[in-house]
C-alpha positions as CSV (number, residue, x, y, z in Angstrom):
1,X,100.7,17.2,-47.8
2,X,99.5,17.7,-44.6
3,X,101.8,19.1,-42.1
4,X,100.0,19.1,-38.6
5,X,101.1,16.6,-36.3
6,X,98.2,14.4,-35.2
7,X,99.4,13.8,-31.7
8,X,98.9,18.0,-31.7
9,X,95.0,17.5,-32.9
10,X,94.7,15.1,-30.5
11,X,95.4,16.5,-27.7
12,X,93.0,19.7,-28.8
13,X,90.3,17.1,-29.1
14,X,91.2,16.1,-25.4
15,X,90.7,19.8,-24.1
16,X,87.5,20.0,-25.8
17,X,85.9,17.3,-24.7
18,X,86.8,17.9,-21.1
19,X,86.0,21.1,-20.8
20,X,82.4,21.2,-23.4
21,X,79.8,19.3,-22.0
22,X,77.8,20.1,-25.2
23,X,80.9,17.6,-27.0
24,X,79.0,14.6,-25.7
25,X,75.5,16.0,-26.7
26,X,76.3,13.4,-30.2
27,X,77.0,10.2,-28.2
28,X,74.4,10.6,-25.7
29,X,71.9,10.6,-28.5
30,X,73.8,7.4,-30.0
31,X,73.7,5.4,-27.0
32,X,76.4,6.0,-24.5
33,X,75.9,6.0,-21.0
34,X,75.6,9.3,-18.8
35,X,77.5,8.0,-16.4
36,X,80.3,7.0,-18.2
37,X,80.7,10.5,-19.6
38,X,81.2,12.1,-15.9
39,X,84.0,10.5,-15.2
40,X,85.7,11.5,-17.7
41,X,87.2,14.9,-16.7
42,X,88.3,13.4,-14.2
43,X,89.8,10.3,-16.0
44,X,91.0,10.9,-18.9
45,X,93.9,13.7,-19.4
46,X,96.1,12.0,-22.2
47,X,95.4,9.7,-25.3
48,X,96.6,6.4,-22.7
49,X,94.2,7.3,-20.5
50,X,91.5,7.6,-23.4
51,X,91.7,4.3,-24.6
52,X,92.3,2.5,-21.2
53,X,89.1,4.0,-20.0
54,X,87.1,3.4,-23.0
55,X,88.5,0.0,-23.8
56,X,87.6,-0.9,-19.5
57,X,83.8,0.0,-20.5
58,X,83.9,-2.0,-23.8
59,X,85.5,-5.2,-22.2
60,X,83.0,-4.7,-19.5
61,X,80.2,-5.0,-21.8
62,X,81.3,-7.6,-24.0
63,X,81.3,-9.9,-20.6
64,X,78.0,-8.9,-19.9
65,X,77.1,-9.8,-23.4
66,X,78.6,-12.8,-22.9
67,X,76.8,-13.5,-19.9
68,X,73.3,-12.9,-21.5
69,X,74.2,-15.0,-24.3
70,X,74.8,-17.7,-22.6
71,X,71.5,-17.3,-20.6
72,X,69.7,-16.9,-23.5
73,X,68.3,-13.1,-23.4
74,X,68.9,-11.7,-27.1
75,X,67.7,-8.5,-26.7
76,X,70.3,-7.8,-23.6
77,X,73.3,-9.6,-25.7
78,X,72.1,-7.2,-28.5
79,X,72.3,-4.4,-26.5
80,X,75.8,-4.8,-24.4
81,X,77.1,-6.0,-27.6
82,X,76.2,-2.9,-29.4
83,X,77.4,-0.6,-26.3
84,X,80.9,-2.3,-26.8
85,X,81.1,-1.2,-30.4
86,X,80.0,1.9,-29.4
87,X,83.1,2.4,-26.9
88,X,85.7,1.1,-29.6
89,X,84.2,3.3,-31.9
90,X,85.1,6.2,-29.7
91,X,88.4,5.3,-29.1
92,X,89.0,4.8,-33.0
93,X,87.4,8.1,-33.5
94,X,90.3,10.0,-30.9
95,X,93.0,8.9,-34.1
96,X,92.6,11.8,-36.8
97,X,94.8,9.6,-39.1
98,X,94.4,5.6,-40.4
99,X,97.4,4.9,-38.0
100,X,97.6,0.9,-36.7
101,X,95.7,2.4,-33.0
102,X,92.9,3.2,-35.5
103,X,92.7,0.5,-37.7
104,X,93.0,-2.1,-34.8
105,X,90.4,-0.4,-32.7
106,X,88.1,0.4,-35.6
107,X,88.0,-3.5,-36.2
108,X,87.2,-3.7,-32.2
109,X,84.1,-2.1,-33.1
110,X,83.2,-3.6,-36.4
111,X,83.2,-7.5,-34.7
112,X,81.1,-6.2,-31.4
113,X,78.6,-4.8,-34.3
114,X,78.7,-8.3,-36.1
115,X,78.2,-9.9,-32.4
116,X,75.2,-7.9,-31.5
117,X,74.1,-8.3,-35.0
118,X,73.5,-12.2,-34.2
119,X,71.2,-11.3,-31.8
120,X,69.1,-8.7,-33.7
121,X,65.3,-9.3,-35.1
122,X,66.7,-7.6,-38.4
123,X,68.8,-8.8,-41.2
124,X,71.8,-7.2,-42.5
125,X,74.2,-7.6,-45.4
126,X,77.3,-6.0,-46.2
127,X,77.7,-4.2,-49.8
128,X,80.8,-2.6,-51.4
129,X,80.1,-0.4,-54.3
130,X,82.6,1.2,-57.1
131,X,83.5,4.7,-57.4
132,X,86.5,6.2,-59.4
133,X,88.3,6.7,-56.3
134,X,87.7,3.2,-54.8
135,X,85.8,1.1,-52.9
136,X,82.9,2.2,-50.5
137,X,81.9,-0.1,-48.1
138,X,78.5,-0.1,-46.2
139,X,75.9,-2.2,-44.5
140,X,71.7,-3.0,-45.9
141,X,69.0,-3.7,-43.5
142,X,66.3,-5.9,-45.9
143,X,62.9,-5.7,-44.1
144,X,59.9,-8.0,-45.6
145,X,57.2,-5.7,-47.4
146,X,59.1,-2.4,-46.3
147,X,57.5,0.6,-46.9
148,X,60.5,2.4,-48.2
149,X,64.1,2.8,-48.4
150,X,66.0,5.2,-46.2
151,X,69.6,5.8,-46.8
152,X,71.5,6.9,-44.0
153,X,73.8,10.0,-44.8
154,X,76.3,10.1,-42.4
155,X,78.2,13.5,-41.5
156,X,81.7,13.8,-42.2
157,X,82.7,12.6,-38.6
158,X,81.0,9.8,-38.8
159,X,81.1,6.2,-39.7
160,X,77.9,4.1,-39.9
161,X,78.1,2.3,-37.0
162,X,78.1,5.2,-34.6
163,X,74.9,5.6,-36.3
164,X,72.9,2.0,-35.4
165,X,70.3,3.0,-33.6
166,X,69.1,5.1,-36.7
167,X,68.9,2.4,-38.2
168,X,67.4,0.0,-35.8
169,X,65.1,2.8,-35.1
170,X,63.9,3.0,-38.9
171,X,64.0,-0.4,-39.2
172,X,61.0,0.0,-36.1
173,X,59.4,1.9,-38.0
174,X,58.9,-0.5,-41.4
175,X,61.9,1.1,-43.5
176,X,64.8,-0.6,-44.8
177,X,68.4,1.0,-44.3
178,X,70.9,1.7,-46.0
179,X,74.0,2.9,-44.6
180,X,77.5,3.6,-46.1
181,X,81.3,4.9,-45.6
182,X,81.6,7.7,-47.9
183,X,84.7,9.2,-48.5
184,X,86.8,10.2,-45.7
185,X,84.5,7.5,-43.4
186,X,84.9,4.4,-41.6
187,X,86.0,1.5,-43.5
188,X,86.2,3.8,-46.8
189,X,88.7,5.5,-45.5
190,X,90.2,3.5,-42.7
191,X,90.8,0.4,-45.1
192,X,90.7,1.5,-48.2
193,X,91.8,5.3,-47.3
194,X,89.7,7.3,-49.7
195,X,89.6,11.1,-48.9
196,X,86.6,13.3,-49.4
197,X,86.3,15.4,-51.9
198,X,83.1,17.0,-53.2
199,X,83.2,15.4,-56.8
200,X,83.7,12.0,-54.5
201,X,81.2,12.8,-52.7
202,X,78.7,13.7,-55.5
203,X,80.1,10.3,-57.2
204,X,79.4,8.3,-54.4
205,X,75.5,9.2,-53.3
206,X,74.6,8.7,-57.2
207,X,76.6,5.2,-57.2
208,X,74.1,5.0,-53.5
209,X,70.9,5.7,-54.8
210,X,71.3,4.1,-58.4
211,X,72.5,1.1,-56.1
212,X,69.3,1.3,-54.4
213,X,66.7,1.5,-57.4
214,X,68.1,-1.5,-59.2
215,X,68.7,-3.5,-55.7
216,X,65.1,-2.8,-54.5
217,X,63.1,-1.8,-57.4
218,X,59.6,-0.2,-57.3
219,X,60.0,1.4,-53.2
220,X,60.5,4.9,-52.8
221,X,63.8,6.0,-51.8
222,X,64.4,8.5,-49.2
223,X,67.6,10.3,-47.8
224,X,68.1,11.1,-43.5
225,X,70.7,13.0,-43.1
226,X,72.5,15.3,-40.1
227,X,74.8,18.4,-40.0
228,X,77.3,17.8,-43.1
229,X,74.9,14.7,-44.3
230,X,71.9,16.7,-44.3
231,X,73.6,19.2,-46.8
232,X,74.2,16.4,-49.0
233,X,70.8,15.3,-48.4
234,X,69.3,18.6,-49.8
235,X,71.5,18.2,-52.6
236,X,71.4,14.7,-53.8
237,X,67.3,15.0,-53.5
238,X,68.0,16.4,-57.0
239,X,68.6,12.8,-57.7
240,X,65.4,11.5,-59.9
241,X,65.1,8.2,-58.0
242,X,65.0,10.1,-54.4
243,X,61.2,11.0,-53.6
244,X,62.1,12.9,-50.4
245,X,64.7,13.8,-48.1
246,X,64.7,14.8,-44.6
247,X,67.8,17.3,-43.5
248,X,68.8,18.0,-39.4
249,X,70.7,20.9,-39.1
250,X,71.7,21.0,-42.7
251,X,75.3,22.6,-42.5
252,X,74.7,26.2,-44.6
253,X,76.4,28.5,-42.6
254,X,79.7,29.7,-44.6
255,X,81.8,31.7,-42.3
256,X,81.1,30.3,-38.9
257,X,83.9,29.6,-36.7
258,X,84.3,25.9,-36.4
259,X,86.2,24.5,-33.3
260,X,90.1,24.3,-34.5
261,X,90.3,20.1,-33.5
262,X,87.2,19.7,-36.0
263,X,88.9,21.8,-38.6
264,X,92.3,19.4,-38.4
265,X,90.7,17.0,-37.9
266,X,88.8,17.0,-41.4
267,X,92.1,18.0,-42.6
268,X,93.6,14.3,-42.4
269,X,90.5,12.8,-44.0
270,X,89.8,15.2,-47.0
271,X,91.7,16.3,-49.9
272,X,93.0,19.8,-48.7
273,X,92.4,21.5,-52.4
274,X,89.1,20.6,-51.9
275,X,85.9,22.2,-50.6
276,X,84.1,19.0,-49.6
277,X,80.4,20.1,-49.4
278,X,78.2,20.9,-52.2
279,X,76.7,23.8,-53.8
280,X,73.4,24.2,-52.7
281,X,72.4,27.7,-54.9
282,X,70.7,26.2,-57.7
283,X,67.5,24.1,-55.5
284,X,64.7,23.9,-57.9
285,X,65.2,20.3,-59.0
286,X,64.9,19.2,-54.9
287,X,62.3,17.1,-53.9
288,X,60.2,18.2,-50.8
289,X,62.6,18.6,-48.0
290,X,61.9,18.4,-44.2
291,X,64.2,20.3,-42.2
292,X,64.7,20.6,-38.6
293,X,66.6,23.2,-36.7
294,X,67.4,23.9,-33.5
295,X,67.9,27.7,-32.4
296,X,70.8,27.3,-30.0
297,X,72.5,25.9,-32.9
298,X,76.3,27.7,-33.1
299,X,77.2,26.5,-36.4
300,X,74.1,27.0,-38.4
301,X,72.2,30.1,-38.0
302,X,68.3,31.0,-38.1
303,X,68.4,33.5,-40.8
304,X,70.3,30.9,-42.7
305,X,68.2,28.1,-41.9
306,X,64.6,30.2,-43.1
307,X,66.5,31.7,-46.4
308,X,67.1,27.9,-47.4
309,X,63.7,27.0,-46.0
310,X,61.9,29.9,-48.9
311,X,64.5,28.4,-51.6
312,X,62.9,24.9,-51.8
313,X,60.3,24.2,-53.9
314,X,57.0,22.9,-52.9
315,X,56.2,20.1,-50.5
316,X,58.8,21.6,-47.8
317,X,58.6,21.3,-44.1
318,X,59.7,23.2,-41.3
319,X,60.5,22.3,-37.4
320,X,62.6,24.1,-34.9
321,X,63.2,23.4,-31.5
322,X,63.8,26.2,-29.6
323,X,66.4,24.9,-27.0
324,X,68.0,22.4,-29.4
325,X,71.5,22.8,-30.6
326,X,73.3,21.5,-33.6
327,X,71.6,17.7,-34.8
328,X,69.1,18.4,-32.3
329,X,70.6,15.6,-30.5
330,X,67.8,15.7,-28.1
331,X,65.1,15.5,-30.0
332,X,66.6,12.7,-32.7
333,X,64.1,9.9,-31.6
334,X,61.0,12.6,-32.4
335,X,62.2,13.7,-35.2
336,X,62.8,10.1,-36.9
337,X,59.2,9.4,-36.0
338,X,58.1,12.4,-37.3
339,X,60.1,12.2,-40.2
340,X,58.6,8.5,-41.1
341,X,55.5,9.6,-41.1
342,X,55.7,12.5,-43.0
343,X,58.2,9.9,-46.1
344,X,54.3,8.0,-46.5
345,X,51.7,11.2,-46.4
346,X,50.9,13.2,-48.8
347,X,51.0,16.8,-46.7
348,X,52.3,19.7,-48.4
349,X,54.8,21.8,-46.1
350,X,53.7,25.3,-44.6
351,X,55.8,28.2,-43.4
C-alpha cells in the first residue's frame, strides 16, 4: 500500500518547478508558451494557484479557438485548441493519484484534443486493446500510402497527448502514428487505473506491435521513444515485426539520483514490488537502433550511453549533442527528421 500523502508530493513537485528552470525544458519542446512559464514563480505557490493559472491560459485559448472557428481559419482553431489541451494536461499531470481533480481535468484535455482534432489535415481513431491487466487505450493516425508505421513510446510520465506534436510532426513527414496509454498512463491508468509493472509493460508493447502488423499489414513498423520509452524501445526492437527503433536518452543509468517528487511520484502509478523497466543485458536479437544523447544529461551518463552504443548489433547509430540535456528537448524537431530519414535508408551505423 502506499503510504505517502500525495498532497506531500505535490507540494515537492511545486518547489521543483519553481526553482529548476530545466523542469520546463519537456513542455517547451511540447508546445507551451515561454511566456506563460515566467510567470509562474511568481504565480503559482500552492496547488489552487496551479490550476487557476493554468486553467486562465486554457479558457483563454479555447475562446480564441472559438473565435477562429467561427472565422473559418483551421489551422489557428487547431492550434489554440491543441494549446488548451495542453494546459489541462498540465494541471492533470500536478495530481500523482486518479483523484476526481485528475480525472475531471484529464477529460478537460481529452475534449480540447478532440476539438482541435476537427480541424486537423490528419485522421485519427481511437483503439483500445486487451492485456491481462485491462484495457489500454490509445489514439491511430491512418495516412494514405504511408511510408511506415511509427509507434509512439511514451515515458512513464507521460500520456499521449502531451506528446501531439510527435505525432503531427511524423504525420509531416509521411508516417502513420500510433500512440498509446501504457500502464501507469493517461486514460490506462486514469480510467481504467492499471499500474506499471514490467511484465505489463512487456505485455502491452507485444499486444502494440502485433496490433499493428495485422491492422496495417505489409509497412514496416518502427518504435520512437524518449527517456523511460526509449528503454522500452531498445528492448521491444527484439520484437520480429519491429524493423527499427529510434531511442532519446534511453534511461540506462542504474544508480543515479532521481529527483525525490519523480520517485513518488512513479510510486502512485506503478506496482511498488515491481522494477518497471526492462532488462536490457541480453541485446543481440535488437534491430538497428538510433540513439541520441545529450552530454549535459544528469540522469544518463556518457560512459553509459557508449557501453550500450558497442552492445547493439549492426546497423546502430549514434548522435550526441553536446549542450543537450535529458530528451534533448531542444533538439526533438531535428532529431524526428533525422530519425525519419534514417527508418527509409539503408545506411549502416558508424562509431
Amino acid at each position: 500500500m502506499i503510504s505517502i500523502d500525495p498532497n506531500r508530493t505535490i507540494q515537492k513537485t511545486l518547489t521543483t518547478v519553481r526553482l529548476f528552470d530545466g523542469f520546463w525544458d519537456r513542455w517547451i519542446a511540447h508546445g507551451m508558451e515561454k511566456e506563460v512559464i515566467s510567470q509562474v514563480k511568481v504565480s503559482v505557490r500552492d496547488i489552487s494557484d496551479w490550476t487557476n493559472y493554468f486553467n486562465y491560459h486554457a479558457q483563454a485559448h479555447t475562446e480564441r479557438a472559438m473565435l477562429h472557428k467561427a472565422s473559418r481559419d483551421p489551422k489557428k482553431a487547431e492550434k489554440h485548441f491543441q494549446l488548451a489541451g495542453l494546459y489541462y494536461n498540465l494541471m492533470q499531470w500536478i495530481y500523482p493519484d486518479a483523484n476526481e481533480e485528475k480525472v475531471w481535468w484529464y477529460k478537460k484535455s481529452i475534449d480540447s484534443f478532440k476539438a482541435a482534432d476537427q480541424f486537423s489535415n490528419f485522421n485519427y481513431f481511437k483503439e483500445q486493446l486487451t492485456i491481462n491487466g485491462g484495457e489500454v487505450v490509445g489514439r491511430v493516425r491512418p495516412l494514405e500510402n504511408p511510408k511506415g508505421i511509427i509507434i509512439i513510446v511514451n515515458p512513464i510520465d507521460s500520456s499521449k497527448e502531451e506528446l501531439f506534436t510527435y505525432e503531427k510532426h511524423f504525420l509531416e513527414l509521411g508516417y502513420l502514428t500510433i500512440s498509446f496509454d501504457g500502464p501507469g498512463q493517461g486514460e490506462t491508468y486514469i480510467f481504467n487505473r492499471i499500474k506499471a509493472t514490467r511484465d505489463r509493460w512487456e505485455q502491452f508493447l507485444n499486444v502494440l506491435i502485433d496490433y499493428a502488423s495485422e491492422k496495417f499489414p505489409n509497412l514496416p513498423i518502427f518504435l520512437f521513444g524518449t527517456s523511460s520509452g526509449a528503454r522500452w524501445s531498445i528492448a521491444a526492437s527484439r520484437h520480429p515485426m519491429i524493423k527499427k527503433a529510434i531511442a532519446v536518452s534511453p534511461a540506462i543509468s542504474e544508480d543515479i539520483s532521481l529527483p525525490e517528487y519523480f520517485v513518488e511520484r512513479t510510486q502512485f502509478i506503478s506496482d511498488q514490488s515491481s522494477h518497471m523497466l526492462p532488462d536490457i543485458h541480453e541485446l543481440t536479437k535488437c534491430k538497428p537502433i538510433f540513439v541520441f544523447h545529450g552530454n549535459k544529461d544528469v540522469m544518463v551518463r556518457d560512459k553509459d550511453i557508449y557501453q550500450l552504443y558497442h552492445r547493439l548489433p549492426s546497423g546502430k547509430k549514434l548522435v550526441v549533442y553536446e549542450e543537450e540535456t535529458h530528451c534533448c528537448n531542444g533538439k526533438l524537431k531535428e532529431i524526428r527528421a533525422i530519425s525519419a530519414n534514417w527508418l527509409m535508408s539503408n545506411e549502416e551505423g558508424k562509431t
